[in-house]
C-alpha positions in Angstrom: 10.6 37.6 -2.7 14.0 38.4 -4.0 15.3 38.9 -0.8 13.9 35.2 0.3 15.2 33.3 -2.8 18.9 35.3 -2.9 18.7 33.4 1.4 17.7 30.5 -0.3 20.2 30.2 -3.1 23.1 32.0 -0.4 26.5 30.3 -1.0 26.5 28.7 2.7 23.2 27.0 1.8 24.4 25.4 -1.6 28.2 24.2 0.4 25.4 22.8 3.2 23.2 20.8 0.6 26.7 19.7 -1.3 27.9 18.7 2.0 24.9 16.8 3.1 25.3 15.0 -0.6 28.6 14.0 -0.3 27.5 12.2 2.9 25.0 10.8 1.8 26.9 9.3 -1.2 29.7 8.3 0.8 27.3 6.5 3.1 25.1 4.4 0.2 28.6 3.7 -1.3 30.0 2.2 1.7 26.8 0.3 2.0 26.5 -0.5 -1.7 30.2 -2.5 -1.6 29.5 -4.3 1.8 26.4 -5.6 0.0 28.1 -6.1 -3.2 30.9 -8.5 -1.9 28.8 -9.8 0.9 25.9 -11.0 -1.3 29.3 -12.1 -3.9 30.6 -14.2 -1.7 27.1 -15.8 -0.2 26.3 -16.5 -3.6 29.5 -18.2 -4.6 31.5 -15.2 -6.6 28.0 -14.0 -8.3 25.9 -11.1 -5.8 22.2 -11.4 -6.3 19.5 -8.9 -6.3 15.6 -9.1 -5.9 15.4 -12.7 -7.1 18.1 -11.7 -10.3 21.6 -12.9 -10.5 24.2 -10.5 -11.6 26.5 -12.5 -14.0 29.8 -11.2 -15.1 31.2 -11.5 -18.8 34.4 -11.0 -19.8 34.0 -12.7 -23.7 33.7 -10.8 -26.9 30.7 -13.8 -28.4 27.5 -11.5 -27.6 29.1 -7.9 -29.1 27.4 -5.7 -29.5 24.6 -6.6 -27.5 26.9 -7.5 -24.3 30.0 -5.6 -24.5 33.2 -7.5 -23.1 33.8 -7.0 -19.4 29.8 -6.3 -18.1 27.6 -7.3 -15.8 24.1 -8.8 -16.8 21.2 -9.7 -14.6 19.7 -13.0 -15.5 16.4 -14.7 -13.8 16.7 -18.4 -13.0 13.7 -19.1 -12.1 11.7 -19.3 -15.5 10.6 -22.4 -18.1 13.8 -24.0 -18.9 11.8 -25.7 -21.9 9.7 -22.9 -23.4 12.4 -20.7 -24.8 12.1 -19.4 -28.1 14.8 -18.5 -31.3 16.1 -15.7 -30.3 16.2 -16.1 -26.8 19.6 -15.3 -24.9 19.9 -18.1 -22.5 23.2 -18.8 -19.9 24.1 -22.3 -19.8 26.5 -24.6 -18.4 29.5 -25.8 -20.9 31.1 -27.7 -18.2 30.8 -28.1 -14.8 33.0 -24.4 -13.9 31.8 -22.7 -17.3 28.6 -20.4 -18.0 28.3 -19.6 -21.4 25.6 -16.7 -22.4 24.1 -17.0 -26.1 21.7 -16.4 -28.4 19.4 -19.3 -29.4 19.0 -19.8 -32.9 17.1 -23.3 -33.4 14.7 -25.2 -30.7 15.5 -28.9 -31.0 12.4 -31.2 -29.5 12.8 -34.9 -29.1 9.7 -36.3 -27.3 10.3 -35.2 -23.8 13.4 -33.9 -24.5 14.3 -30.1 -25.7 17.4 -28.7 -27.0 18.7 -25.6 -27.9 21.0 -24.8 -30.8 22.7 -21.3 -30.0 25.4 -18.9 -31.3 27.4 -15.8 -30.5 26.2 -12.5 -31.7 29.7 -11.7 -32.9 30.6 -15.4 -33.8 30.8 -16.8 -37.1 29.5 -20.2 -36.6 27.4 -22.0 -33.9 28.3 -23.6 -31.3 29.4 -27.2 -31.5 26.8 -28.9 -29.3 23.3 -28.4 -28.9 22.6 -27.1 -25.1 20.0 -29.7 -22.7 17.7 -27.4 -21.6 18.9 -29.2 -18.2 22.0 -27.3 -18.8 19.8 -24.4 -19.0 20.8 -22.5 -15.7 18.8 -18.4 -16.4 17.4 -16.6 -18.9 19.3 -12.9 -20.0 16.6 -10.1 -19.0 18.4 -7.3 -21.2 19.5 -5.7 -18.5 23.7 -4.8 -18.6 25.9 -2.6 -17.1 29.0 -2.7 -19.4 32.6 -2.9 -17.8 31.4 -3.4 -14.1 32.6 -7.2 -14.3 35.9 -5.9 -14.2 35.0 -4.5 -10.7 32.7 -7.2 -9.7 35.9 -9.5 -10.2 38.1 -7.2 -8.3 36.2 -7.4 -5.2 36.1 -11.3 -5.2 39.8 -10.9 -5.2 40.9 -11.0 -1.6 42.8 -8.1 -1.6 39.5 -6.3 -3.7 37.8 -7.2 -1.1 39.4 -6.0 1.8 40.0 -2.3 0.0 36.7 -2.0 -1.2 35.1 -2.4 2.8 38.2 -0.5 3.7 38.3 2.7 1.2 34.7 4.2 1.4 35.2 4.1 6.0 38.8 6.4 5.4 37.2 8.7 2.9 34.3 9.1 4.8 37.0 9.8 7.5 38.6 12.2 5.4 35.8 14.2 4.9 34.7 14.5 8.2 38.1 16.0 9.4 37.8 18.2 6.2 34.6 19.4 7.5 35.8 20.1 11.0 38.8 22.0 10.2 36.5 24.1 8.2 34.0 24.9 10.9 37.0 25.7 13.2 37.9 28.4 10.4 34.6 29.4 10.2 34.3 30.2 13.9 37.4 31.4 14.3 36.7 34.0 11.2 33.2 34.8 13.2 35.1 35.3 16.1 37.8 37.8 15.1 34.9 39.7 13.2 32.9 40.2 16.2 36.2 41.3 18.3 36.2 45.8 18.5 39.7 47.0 18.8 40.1 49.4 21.6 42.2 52.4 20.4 43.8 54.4 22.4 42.7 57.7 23.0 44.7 60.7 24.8 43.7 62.2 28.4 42.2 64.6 28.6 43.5 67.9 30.3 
């Protein structure tokens, strides 16, 4: 049993399995940008995933519940009218800028619904009351803080380019790593299984 777990556990079994991971994660990575700036620039700068758009904020206004510089997925497809205080809602200011903030008041006038809504880490409200026709996603919680920074890089042209570029020469890399170290390998076999011949003298 010893014997069987020591073969299991032998150093050229645990370089194999590392091997076979840094593959693999070289592969999903090289996967995970082409989909990343593909779906980015399909969508218009903002990738989308399973029905969820990944938005990117770069403001200090919902600290500490958004930190500056992450990415949040928000669903667009919900109730633009049935939100609640304390809803986090993104919503046009203008026709280029998203703003994403807390509700703190729901404003009805006959058909009409508004939304009165503040920064977490403001001091006052904001000036206008929103139209929930301005309304364009609701915030689902879900963040991953400082990957705007890189979502923004690969809409950059030259972000673009490195990010489809970089994963294919490291995966390069590796594989010519992993080739000269085979050739060691069999070489080192090789000179193992080589007998020297001495020389012996004649016999009289």
């Amino acid at each position: 049993m010893k014997d069987k777990l020591k073969s299991i556990f032998s150093l050229k079994n645990i370089q194999k399995w590392l091997s076979s991971l840094v593959t693999f994660t070289l592969f999903a990575t090289l996967i995970l940008m082409a989909v990343l700036v593909i779906s980015s620039k399909a969508a218009g700068g903002e990738p989308q995933v399973l029905g969820y758009q990944l938005k990117t904020v770069l403001s200090g206004s919902m600290e500490p519940e958004i930190k500056t510089g992450s990415v949040i997925a928000v669903k667009p497809d919900v109730d633009m009218k049935g939100f609640t205080e304390g809803d986090i809602i993104t919503f046009k200011a203008d026709e280029e800028k998203l703003i994403t903030h807390r509700i703190t008041e729901v404003v009805t006038s006959g058909e009409h619904v508004m939304y009165r809504t503040k920064g977490d880490n403001n001091n006052a409200e904001d000036s206008a009351p929103v139209l929930s026709e301005n309304v364009v996603a609701q915030y689902t919680g879900f963040t991953i803080p400082y990957a705007g920074y890189f979502i923004n890089f690969a809409n950059s042209k030259n972000g673009s380019l490195l990010l489809m570029v970089l994963p294919g020469i490291l995966l390069v890399l590796y594989a010519g790593l992993t080739i000269k170290s085979a050739i060691n390998e069999i070489e080192k076999n090789s000179k193992q299984l080589t007998v020297p011949i001495e020389d012996t003298p004649p016999k009289v």
